[in-house]
C-alpha positions in Angstrom: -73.5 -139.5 -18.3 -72.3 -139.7 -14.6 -69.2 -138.0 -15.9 -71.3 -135.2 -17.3 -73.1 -135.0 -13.9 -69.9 -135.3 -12.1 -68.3 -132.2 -13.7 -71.6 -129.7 -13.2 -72.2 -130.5 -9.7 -75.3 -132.6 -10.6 -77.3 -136.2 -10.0 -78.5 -137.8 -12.3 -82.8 -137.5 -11.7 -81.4 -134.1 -12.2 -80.3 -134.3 -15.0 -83.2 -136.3 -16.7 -85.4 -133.5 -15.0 -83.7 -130.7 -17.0 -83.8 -132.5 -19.9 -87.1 -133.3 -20.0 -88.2 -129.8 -19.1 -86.2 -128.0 -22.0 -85.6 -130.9 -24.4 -86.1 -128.5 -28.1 -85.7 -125.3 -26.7 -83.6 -122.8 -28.7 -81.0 -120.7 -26.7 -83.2 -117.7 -27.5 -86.1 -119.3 -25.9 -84.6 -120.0 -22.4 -84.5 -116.2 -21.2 -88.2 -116.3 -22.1 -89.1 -119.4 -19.9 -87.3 -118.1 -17.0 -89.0 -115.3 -16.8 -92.3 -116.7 -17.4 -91.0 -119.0 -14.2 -90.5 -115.9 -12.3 -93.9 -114.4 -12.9 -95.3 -117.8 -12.1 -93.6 -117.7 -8.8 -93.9 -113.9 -8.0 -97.9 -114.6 -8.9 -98.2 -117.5 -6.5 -99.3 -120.3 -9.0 -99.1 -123.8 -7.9 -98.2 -126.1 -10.7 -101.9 -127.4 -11.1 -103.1 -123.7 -11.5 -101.1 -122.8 -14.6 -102.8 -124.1 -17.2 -106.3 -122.4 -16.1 -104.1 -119.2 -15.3 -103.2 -119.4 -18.9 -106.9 -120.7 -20.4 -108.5 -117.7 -18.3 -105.7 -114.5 -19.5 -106.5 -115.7 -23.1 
């Protein structure tokens, strides 16, 4: 693992933060959730808003 880390530039919380966020993602699904993050950002959402964001466009 620190080798891992080591050779991308990264720490290890890091790491464990990445993987968490896009543990069973396809490759064809990461384009999607970037641009979603984009929006999200552009938007102005704070974490804790998303999910009503998301309840209320429905």
């Amino acid at each position: 693992m620190n080798e891992i880390c080591r050779e991308h530039g990264i720490n290890q919380p890091t790491f464990y933060k990445w993987k968490s966020k896009y543990v069973g993602l396809d490759v064809q699904q990461l384009p999607k959730m970037k641009e979603l993050q984009k929006c999200i950002r552009v938007v102005g959402l704070t974490p804790d808003q998303i999910p009503n964001f998301f309840r209320k466009a429905a």
